[in-house]
N, C-alpha and C positions, 0 to 999 in steps of 0.2 A: 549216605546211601551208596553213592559210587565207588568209595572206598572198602564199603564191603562189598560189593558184587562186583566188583574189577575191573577193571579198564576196559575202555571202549571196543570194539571191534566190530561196529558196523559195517555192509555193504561198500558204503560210499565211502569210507574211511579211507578202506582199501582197495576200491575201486582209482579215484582221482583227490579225495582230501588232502593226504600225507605228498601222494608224487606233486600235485601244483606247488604248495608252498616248497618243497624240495628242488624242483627246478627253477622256482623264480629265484632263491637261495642264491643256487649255485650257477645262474645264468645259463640254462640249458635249451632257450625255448628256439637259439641254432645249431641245435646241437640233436635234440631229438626230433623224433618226428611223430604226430600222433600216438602216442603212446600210451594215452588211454581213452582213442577213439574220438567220440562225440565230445566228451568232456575234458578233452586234453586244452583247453585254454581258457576258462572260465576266470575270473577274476580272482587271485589267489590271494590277496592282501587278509580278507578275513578268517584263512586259514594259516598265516603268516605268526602272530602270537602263539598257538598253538606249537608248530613246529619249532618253532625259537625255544621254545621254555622245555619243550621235551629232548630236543640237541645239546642246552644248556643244562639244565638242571633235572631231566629223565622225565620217565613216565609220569611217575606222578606225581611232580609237580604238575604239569602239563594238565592232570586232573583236577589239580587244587584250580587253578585258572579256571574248567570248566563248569567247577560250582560256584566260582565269584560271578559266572556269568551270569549262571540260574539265580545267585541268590539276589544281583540287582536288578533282574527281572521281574521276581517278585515284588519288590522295595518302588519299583517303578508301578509295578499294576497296582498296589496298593495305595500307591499318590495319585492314580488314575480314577481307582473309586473314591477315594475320600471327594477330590472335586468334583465328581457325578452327582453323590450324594449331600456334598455342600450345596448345589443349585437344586438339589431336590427340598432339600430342609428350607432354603430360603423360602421357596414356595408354598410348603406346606406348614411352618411353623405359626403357631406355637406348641403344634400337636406333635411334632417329632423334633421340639428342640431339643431333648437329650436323648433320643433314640436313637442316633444313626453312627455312632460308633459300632458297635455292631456290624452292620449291614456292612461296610464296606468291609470287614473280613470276609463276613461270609460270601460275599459276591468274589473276593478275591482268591480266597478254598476253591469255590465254585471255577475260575479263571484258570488257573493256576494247573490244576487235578487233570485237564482232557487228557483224551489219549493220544492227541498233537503235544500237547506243553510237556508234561511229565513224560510220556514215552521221548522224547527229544532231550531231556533234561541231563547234563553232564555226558551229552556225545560232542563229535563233531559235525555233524549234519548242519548247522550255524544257523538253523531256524529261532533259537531265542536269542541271539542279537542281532536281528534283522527285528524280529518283534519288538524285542525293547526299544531299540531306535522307533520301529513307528508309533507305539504306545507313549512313547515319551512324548513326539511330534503331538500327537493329539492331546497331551496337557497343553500345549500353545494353541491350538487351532481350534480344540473346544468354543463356542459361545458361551459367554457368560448370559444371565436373566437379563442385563442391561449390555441392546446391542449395540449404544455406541462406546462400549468401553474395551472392545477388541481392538488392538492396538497393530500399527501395520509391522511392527520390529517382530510382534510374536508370531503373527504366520509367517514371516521369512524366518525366521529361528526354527518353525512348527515343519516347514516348506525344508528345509535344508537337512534337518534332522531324516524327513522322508525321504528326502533325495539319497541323502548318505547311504541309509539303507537300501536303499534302489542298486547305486552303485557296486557296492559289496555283493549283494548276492540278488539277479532279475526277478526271482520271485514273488520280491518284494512289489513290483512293481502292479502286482494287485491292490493294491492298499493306496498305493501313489494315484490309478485311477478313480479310485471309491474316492478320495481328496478331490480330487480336482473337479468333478462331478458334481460332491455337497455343496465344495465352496464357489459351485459358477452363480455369478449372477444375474439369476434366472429375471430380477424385476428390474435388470439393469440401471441400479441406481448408477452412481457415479463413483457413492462409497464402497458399494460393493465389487466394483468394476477394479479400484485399487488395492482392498483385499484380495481378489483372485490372484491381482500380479504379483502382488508381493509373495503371495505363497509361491506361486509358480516360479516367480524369480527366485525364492531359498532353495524349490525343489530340484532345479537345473544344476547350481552352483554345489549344491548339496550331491550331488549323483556324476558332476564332474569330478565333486575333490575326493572320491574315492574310487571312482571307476575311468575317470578323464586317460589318467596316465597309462593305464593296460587298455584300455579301448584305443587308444592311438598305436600303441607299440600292433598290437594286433592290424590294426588296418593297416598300419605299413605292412606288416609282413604278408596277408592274405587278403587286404581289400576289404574286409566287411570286421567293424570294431568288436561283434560281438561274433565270432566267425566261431562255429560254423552255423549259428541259428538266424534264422531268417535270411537266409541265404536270396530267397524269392526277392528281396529285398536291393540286398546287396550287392547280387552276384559274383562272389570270392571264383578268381580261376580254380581254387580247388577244391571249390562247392558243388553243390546238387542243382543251383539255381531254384528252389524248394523253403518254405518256410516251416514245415516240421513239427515235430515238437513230441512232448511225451503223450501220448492220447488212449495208454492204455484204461483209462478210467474215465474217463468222458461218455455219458449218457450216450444212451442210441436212439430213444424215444423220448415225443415227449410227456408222455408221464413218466419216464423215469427221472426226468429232468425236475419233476414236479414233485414227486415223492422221492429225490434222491437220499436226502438224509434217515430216510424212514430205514434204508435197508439193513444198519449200520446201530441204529437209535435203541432196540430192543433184543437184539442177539447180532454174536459176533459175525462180523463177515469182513470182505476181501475186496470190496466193490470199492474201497476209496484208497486203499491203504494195502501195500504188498505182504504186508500180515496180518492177522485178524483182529480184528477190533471191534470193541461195544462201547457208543457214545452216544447219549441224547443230545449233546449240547446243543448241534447246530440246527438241529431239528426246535429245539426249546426256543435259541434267539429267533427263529420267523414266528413261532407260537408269541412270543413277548412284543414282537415289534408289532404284531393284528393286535393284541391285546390293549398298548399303550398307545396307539393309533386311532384305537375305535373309543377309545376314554376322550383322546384329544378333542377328536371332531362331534362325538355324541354326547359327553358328560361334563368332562371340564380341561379346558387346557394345561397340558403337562408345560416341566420346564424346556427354555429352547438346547438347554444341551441333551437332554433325552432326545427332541429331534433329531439335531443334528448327528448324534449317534445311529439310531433308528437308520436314518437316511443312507450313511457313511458305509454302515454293518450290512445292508439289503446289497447297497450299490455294490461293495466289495465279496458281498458273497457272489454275485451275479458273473463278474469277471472270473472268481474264481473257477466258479461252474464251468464255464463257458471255455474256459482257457485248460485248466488244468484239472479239476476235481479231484485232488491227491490231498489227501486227508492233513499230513506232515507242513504243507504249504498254509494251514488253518489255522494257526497260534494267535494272530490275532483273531479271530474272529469267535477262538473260546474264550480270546479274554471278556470281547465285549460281548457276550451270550449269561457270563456271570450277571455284567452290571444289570443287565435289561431285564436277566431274569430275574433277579432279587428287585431292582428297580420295581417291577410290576406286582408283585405280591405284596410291596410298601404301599405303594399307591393306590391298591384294592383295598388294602385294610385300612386305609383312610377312608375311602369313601365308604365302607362298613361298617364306619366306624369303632373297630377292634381293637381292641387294648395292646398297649406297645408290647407287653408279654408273651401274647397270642403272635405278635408278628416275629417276636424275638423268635419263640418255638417255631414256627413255620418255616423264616429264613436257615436257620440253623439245622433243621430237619433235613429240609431240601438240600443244603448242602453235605451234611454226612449219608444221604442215601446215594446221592451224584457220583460222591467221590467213592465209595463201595461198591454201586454198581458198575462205575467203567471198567473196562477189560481194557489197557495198554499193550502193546505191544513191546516185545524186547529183542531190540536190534541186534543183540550181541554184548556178551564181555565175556574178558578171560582173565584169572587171576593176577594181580600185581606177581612181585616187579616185576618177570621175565618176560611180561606179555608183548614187549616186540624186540625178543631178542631173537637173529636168525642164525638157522645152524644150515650148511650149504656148500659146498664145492665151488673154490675162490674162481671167482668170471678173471680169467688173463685183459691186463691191459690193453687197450686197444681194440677190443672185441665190440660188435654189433649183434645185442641182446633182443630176440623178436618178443614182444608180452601178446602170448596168445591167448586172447578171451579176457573175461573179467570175472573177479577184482584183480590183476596181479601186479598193475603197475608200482602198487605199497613197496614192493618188493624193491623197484629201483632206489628208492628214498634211502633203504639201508643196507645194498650190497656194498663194500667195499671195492675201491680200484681207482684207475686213471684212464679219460681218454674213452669210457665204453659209451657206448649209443644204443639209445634204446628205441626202436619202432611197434608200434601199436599196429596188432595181428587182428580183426576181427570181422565180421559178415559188412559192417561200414566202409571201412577202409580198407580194405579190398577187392570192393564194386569195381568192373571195369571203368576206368578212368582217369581224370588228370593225379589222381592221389595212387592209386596203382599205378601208374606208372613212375613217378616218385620213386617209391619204395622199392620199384624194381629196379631203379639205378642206382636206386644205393646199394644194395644186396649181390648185384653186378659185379662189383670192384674185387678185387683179388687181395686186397691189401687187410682186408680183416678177416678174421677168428669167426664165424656164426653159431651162437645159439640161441637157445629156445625155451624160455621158461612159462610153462602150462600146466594143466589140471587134468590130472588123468579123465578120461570117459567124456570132453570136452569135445562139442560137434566141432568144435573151430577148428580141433586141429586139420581137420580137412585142407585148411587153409592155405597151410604150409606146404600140401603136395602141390595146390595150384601156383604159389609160386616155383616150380619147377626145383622143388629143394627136396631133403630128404634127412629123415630124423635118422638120427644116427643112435638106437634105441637102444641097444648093447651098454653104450655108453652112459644114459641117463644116470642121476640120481637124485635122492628124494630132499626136497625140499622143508626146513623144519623150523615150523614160526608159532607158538600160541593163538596168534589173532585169529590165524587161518589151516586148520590141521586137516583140510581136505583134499589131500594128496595131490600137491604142487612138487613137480618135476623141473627139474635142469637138464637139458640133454643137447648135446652139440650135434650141429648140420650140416648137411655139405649138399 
């Protein structure tokens, strides 16, 4: 699929994807400054493979990587439903002992197809190996039908898997508390009290061994490990003292809180997702989770790994809400929106009685209407191979390059040169403050070369008169990349 429609070129790519793994590369993070804003220090490791294979062996290998990602995605959500619908079969057989092959495809079509999973599919945005890591974790942390046979190695396994993915990229860290939540023990046995820690204990160790090492190097350098968020927290000298965050899509009401997923579920819109999208799914998972709920407590008890899902999928959507509402952060919770919703049209045509035929057509129905109906979103591509090849007027050695606005930091990843310094130009980092004045003494010094690569018609460049500098416009010229052909300038300052 990626191979014909071409290479990535999302926002974020270009924005800080390509610059972190590029700077952590090349040992830059004293060397630049800010250079692509808010998100100039995020934890680059799981943009690292990426970068490697596309320096190594070009674009598109680089691609091939990002369909092995998608495809053990899949291969992972697929072992996800077979074990769902194992402890469903155990309970309900002998009526669906050779039913449920089936079902966990179709659950997993269902999974797989949202307009989070598949719109993300073969980018870098690193939302499906955050997923897969937590989908994997909940093979371990599932309950089996018999609950003394959860064993305490597989929640620290389950727990560390979650962690890992924590560490790589925070947004994971929805998921992490939907865990910690299901698995409290709430009737405070003794046994459950040594589950919870063992999970918790994989989840720490787990979020140390792949974010431990850039959380540290970051607090040395600015005081706060994950700097500059949650600043309220940490208070970084060259912070906001503020804890933040992206809140463009966060409810304002609350029924909108309550009907969020409604606005999105039956025509496209813009309300979760910075392009338009049409998705039932997460609307379906709360419809499935009243539906296997009201079976549980009124007609007959389901198995305990549908609870524990049920439970997991509420609590984590809840954070999601709450925290972010960005539709792209949702990959797990389409996957579990599959299980629960095919889960529940299994376990109604049991108690209806319905012939496994009837259920086979129904699952499979629902599933090719699903995936027909969504409306994805498409981040971006541009045709292979040239797609980041740049044509550009050579930056002299030793120059101090300002990146005004966004995306343009990509740009540093592949200019050629020695010794240039790149500072990060934008409405952020430019607030009156301990970080303005930074950049004012770098900018100060007489000993370098200044210019300025931007976006024509860009309000930032305002920015640049307030530093007391001045474009040297005569001089510009035009900037020429595939990824990015929206009239990106070079122009020196004085």
């Amino acid at each position: 699929m990626a191979l014909n429609t071409g290479a990535d070129a999302n926002f974020d790519l270009r924005n800080y994807h390509l610059y972190n793994a590029f700077s952590f590369s090349n040992s830059r993070l004293d060397i630049d400054f800010l250079p692509v804003g808010i998100h100039s220090y995020i934890n680059p490791l799981i943009d690292l493979p990426f970068y490697i294979v596309y320096q190594t062996y070009g674009v598109f290998a680089a691609h091939i990587l990002l369909i092995f990602y998608f495809s053990v995605f899949i291969f992972i959500t697929f072992l996800f439903n077979m074990r769902v619908f194992d402890a469903i079969k155990q309970q309900y057989a002998p009526y669906y002992l050779f039913s449920f092959n089936f079902l966990p495809v179709c659950a997993t079509l269902i999974s797989i197809s949202g307009a989070a999973a598949i719109g993300q599919a073969i980018t870098t945005m690193n939302e499906i190996q955050t997923a897969t890591l937590v989908t994997s974790s909940l093979l371990f942390i599932l309950p089996t039908n018999d609950p003394h046979r959860q064993r305490l190695l597989a929640l620290m396994l389950g727990g560390y898997l979650l962690g890992f993915a924590v560490g790589l990229k925070l947004t994971a860290m929805i998921y992490a508390i939907g865990a910690v939540f299901t698995l409290f023990p709430w009737r405070g046995t003794l046994a459950g009290i040594w589950r919870w820690m063992a999970f918790c204990l994989g989840l720490g160790i787990g979020a140390v061994s792949s974010g431990g090492y850039w959380s540290w190097t970051i607090y040395k350098k600015f005081g706060n490990p994950i700097y500059p968020f949650y600043d309220g927290v940490f208070k970084s000298p060259l912070g906001d003292g503020v804890n933040g965050g992206d809140l463009r899509f966060i409810p304002t009401t609350m029924l909108d809180y309550l009907i969020y997923p409604l606005h999105w579920a039956f025509q496209s819109g813009t309300q979760a997702s910075e392009l338009a999208v049409r998705d039932p799914r997460l609307l379906l998972l709360l419809i499935s989770s009243i539906v296997l709920i009201s079976v549980h407590f009124f007609i007959r008890p389901i198995a305990r790994t549908l609870l524990f899902l049920i439970v997991f999928g509420i609590a984590s959507y809840v954070v999601w809400l709450l925290r972010f509402s960005i539709l792209r952060y949702a990959v797990v919770l389409e996957v579990i929106s599959g299980t629960l919703i095919v889960s529940s049209i299994a376990i109604i045509a049991f108690l209806l009685g319905l012939r496994r035929s009837i259920l086979y057509f129904l699952s499979g129905l629902l599933a090719f209407v699903l995936i027909s109906f969504t409306d994805r979103p498409n981040w971006g591509r541009v045709p292979f191979p040239d797609a980041y090849s740049l044509s550009m007027e050579p930056v002299p050695d030793g120059s101090i390059v300002l990146l005004v606005g966004r995306p343009v930091a990509f740009l540093a990843a592949l200019i050629p040169g020695r010794d240039i310094k790149y500072v990060g130009i934008d409405e952020w980092t430019t607030q009156p403050g301990p970080r303005l004045k930074v950049i004012s003494e770098m900018l100060s010094r007489n000993d370098h070369k200044l210019f300025a690569l931007f976006r024509l018609g860009d309000d930032q460049i305002a920015a640049i008169g307030s530093l007391g500098l001045t474009l040297e416009s005569r001089e510009c010229s035009p900037v020429h990349i595939a990824i990015d052909p929206g009239g990106l300038v070079f122009c020196p300052i004085r």
